[in-house]
LOTORTI-278628 format. One record per residue (C-alpha): residue number from 1; residue in one letter; x, y, z. Coordinates in nm, 4 decimals, padded with zeros to 6 digits, always signed. Layout:
<atoms>
> NUM  A  X  Y  Z $
...
</atoms>
This chain:
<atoms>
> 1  X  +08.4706  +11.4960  +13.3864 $
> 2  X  +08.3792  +11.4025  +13.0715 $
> 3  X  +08.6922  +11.5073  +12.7880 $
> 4  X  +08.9486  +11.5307  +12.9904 $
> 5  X  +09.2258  +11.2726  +12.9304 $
> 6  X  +09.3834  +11.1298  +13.2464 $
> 7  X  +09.7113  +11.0652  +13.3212 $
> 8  X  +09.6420  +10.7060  +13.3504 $
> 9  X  +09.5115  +10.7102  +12.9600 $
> 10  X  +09.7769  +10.9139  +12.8257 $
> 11  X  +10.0344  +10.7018  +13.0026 $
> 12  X  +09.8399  +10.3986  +12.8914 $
> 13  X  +09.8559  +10.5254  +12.5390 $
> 14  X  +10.1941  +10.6200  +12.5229 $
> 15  X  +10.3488  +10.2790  +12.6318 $
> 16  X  +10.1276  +10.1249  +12.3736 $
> 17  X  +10.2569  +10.3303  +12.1199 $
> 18  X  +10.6045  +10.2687  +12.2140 $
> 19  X  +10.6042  +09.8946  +12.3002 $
> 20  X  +10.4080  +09.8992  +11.9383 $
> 21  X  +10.7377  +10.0582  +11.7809 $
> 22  X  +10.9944  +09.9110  +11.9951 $
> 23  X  +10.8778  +09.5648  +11.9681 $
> 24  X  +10.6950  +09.5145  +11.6251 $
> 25  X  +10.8973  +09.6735  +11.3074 $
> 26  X  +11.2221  +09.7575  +11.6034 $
> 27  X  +11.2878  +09.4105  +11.7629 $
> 28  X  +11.1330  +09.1960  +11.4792 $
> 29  X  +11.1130  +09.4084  +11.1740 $
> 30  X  +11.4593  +09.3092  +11.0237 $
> 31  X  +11.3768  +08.8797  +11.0298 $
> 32  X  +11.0410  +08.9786  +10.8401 $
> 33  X  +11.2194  +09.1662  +10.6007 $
> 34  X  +11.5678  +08.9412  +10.5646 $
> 35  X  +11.4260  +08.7995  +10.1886 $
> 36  X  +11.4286  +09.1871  +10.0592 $
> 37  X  +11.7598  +09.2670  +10.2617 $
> 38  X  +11.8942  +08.9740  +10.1450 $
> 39  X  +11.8946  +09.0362  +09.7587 $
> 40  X  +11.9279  +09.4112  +09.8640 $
> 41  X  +12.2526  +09.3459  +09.9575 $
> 42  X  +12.3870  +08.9946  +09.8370 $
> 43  X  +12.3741  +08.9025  +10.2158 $
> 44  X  +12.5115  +08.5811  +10.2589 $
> 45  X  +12.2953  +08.3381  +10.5666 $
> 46  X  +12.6408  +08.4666  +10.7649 $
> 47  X  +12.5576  +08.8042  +10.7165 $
> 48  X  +12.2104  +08.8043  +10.8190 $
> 49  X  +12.2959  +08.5849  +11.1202 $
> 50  X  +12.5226  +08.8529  +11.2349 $
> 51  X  +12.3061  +09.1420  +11.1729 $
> 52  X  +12.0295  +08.9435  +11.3637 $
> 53  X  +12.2545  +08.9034  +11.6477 $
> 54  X  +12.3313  +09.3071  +11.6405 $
> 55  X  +11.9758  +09.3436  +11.6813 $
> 56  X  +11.9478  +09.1056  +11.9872 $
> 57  X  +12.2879  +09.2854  +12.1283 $
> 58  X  +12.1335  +09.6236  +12.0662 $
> 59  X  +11.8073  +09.4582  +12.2655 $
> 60  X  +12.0408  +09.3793  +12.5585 $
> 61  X  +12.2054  +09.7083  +12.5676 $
> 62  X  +11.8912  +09.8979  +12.6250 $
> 63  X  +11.8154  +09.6936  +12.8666 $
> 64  X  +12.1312  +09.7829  +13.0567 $
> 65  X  +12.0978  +10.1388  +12.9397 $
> 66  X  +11.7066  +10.1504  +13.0371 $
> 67  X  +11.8040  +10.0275  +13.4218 $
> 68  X  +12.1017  +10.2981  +13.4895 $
> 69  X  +11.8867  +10.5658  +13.2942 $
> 70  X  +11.5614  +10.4735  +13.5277 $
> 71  X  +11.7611  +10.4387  +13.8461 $
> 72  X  +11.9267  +10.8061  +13.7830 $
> 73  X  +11.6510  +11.0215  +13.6343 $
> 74  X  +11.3457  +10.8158  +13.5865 $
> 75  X  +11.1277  +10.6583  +13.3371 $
> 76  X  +11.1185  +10.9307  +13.1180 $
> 77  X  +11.5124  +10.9289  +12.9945 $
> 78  X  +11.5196  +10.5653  +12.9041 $
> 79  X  +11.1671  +10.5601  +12.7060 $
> 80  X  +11.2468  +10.9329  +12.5237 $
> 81  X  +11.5715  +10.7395  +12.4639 $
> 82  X  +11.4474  +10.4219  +12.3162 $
> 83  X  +11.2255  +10.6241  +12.0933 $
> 84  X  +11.5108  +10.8140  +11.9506 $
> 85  X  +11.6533  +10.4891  +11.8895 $
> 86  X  +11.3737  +10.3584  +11.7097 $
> 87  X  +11.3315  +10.6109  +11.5086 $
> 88  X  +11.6875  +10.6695  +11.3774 $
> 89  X  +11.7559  +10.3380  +11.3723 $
> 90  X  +11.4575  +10.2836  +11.1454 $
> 91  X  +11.4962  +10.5517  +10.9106 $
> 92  X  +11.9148  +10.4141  +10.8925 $
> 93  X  +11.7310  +10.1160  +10.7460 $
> 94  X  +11.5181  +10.2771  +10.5000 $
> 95  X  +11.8472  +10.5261  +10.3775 $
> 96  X  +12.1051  +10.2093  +10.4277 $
> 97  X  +12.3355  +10.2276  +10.1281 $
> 98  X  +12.5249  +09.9372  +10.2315 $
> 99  X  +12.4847  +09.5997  +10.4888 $
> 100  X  +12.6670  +09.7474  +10.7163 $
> 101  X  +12.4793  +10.0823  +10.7863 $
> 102  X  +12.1804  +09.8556  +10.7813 $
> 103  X  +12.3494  +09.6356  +11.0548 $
> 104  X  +12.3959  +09.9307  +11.2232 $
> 105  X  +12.0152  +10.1036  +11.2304 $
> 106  X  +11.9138  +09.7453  +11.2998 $
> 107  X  +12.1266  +09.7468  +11.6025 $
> 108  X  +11.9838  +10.0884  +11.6633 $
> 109  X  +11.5503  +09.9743  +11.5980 $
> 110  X  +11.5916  +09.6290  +11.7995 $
> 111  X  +11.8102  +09.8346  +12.1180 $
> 112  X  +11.4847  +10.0577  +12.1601 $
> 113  X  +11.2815  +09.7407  +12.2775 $
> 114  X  +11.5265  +09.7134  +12.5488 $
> 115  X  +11.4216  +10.0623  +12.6866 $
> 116  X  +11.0451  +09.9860  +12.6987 $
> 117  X  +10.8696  +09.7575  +12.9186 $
> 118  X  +11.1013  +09.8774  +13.2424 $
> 119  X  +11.0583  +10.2169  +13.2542 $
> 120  X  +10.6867  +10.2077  +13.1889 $
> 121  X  +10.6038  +09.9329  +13.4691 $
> 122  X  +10.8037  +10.2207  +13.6946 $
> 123  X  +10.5753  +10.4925  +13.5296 $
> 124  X  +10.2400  +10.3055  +13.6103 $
> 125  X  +10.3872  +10.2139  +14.0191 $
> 126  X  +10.4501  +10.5790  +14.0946 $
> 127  X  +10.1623  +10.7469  +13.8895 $
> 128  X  +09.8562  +10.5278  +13.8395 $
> 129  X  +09.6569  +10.4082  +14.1164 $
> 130  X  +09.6225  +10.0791  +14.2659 $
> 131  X  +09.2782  +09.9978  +14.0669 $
> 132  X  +09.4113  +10.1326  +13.7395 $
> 133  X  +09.7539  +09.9417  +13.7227 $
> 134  X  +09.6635  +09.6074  +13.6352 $
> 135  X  +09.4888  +09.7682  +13.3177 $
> 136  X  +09.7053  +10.0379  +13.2326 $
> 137  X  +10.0199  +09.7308  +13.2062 $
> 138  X  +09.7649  +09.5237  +13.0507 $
> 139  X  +09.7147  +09.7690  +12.7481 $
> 140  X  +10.0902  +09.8914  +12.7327 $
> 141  X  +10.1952  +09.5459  +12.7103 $
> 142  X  +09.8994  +09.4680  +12.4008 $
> 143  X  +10.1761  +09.7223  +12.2048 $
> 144  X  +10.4100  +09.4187  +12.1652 $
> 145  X  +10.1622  +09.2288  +12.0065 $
> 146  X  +10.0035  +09.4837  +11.7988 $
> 147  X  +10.3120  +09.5985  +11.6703 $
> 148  X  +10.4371  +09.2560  +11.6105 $
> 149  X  +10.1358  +09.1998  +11.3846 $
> 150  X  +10.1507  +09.5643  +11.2145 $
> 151  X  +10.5251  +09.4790  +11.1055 $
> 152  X  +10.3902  +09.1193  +10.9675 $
> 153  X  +10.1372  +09.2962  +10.8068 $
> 154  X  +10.3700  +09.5504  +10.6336 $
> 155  X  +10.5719  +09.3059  +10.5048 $
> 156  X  +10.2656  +09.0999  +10.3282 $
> 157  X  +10.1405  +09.4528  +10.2323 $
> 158  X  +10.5113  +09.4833  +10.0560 $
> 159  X  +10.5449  +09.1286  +09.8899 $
> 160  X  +10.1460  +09.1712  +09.7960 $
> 161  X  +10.1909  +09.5058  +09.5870 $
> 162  X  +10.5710  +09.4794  +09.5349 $
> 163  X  +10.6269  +09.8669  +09.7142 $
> 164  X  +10.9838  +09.8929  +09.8096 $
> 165  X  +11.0903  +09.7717  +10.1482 $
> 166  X  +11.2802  +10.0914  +10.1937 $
> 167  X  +10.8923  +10.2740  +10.1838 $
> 168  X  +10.8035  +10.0594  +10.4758 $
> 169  X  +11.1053  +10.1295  +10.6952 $
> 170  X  +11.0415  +10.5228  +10.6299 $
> 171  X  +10.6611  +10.4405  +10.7409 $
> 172  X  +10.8094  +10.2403  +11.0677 $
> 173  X  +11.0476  +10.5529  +11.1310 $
> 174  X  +10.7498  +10.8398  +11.0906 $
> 175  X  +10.5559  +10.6292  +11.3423 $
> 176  X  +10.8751  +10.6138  +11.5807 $
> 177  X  +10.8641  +10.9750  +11.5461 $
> 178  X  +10.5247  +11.0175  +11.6130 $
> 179  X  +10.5542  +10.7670  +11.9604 $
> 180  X  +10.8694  +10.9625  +12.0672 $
> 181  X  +10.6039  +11.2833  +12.0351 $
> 182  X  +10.3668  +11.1136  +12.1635 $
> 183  X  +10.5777  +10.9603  +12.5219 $
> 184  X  +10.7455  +11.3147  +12.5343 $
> 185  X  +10.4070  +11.4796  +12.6084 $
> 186  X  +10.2483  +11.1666  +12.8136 $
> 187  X  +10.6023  +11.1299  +13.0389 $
> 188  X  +10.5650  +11.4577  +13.2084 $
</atoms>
């Protein structure tokens, strides 16, 4: 049937999105941004060392998060949840008045990376079919690196035309909201 989008496509699509999010401007975002942040907000190498390390505690929080969320109500909780975290966490950037509200939407963006891959390899055992799964993880995972690149991108984009960081973060957020849209009609 020719038009019809199957669940194995939506799915596929919707953990590309999200691994896109989660893992390009959420997990590495804030190190390809730390020049910008830095004279933003007279960070000193302290500072951004321990906002970095909020980000990599927020990544290790979803990750606990993700497992008791997938083990209770399954894979859509802990993605729908990461998403929501991404895009708050995000948009906290862009609005951050001060280092500290950006240390906390960083903590916020980076924890969303910890609620994607899991949930989605649980997604594809219990709804795709044997044939399908190896591609449907194949293209979920490509998000990572995709959205890895996208971020980079952005930020060459920024130092390039001299836009404010703060646009890009708002851009990051809109597309958060757009994979949390996106996951909450694909996770059904």
């Amino acid at each position: 049937m020719e038009g019809i989008i199957t669940y194995f496509q939506s799915l596929s699509a919707a953990g590309f999105a999200a691994t896109a999010i989660s893992y390009g401007p959420g997990r590495m975002g804030f190190g390809l941004f730390v020049p910008e942040f830095r004279s933003a907000f007279s960070m000193s190498t302290t500072a951004v060392g321990f906002v970095s390390s909020l980000g990599f505690l927020g990544f290790f929080a979803g990750l606990l998060i993700a497992q008791a969320l997938l083990t209770r109500r399954g894979p859509k909780a802990p993605v729908l949840s990461g998403m929501i975290a991404a895009t708050a966490g995000m948009a906290i950037v862009a609005l951050a008045p001060t280092a500290t509200i950006l240390a906390v939407g960083v903590f916020l963006a980076a924890s969303s990376a910890g609620f994607a891959w899991t949930p989605f390899n649980d997604a594809v055992h219990r709804k795709v079919c044997d044939v399908n799964r190896p591609t449907a993880l194949s293209q979920i995972s490509t998000g990572t690196s995709i959205g890895v690149v996208g971020a980079g991108l952005a930020a060459l984009v920024m130092v390039l035309t001299g836009l404010s960081w703060r646009v890009f973060w708002m851009v990051f957020a809109a597309a958060g909201a757009v994979a949390l849209i996106a996951n909450q009609a694909a996770l059904r």
